[in-house]
N, C-alpha and C positions, 0 to 999 in steps of 0.2 A: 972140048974146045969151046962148047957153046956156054960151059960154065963159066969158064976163066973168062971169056968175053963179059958174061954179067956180072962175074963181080969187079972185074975192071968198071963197069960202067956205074956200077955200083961206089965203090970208090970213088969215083971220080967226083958223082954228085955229093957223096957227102964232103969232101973236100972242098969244095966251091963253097958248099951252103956252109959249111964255118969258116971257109975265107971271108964272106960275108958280114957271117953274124961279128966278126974278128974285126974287119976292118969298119961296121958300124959303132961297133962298142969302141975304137978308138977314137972315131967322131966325136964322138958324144962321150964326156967325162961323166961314167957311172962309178958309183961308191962299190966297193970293194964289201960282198956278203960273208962275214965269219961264222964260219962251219959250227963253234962252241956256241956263240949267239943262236944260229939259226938252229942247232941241236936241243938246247935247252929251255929254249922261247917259242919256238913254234911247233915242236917236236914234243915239247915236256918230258923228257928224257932225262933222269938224273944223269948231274955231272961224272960219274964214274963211267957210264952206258958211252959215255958223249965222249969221254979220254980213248975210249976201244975204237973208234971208227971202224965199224964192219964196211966190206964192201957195200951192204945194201944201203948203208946209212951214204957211204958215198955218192951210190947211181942216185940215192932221192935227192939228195944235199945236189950235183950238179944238174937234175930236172927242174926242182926250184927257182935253181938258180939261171937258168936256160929262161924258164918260165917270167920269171921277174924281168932280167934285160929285157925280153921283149916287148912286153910291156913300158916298161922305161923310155925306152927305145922311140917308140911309139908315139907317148907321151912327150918326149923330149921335138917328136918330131914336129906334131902340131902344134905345141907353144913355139918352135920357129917359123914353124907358116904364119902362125898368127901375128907373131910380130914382124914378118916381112907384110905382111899385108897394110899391120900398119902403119910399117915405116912408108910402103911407096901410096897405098890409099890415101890413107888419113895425112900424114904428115909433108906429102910431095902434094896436096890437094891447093891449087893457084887461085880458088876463090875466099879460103883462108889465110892466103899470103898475097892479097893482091900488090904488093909491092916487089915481089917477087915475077911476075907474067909479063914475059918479056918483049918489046916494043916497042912505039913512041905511045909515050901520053899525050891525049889531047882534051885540052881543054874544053868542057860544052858550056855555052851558058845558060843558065839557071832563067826562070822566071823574072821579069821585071819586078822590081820593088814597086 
């Protein structure tokens, strides 16, 4: 009993964590990694090795590629902080828009001539 409990619990978390990763890599439009590319360019695998896809070549080919989204991911993330930051920092900033800062103007006056 106590096993089936764990691997239910088991289960369960791995299915959350690639709802996750699922629903982040939706978010975020990531390019599509091909297995012949990643097999023969990063692998150096001749193309014949690379036609056979063995299982091992699969589990490396999806750790890669696990590996890489992440990173992506990531990366995707903080070029959006950074440019929320500086859309409301820098660009929502009212002493670079002082026509912008809203209120009555009034007029002071200046020094006598």
């Amino acid at each position: 009993m106590r096993t089936i409990r764990a691997c239910v619990i088991v289960a369960g978390a791995v299915a959350l964590f690639s709802a996750r990763a699922q629903a982040q890599s939706e978010r975020y439009h990531l390019e599509d990694i091909n297995f012949d590319m990643w097999c023969q360019e990063e692998q150096h695998l001749p193309p014949d090795r690379c036609d056979r896809r063995l299982p091992g070549d699969d589990a490396a080919f999806a750790a890669y590629v696990d590996k890489i989204e992440t990173y992506e991911i990531q990366n995707l993330q903080r070029k959006e902080k950074e440019e929320n930051l500086n859309q409301v920092i820098i660009h929502s900033d009212p002493i670079d828009h002082p026509s912008e800062i809203p209120g009555p103007q009034v007029n002071i006056p200046g020094p006598p001539n």
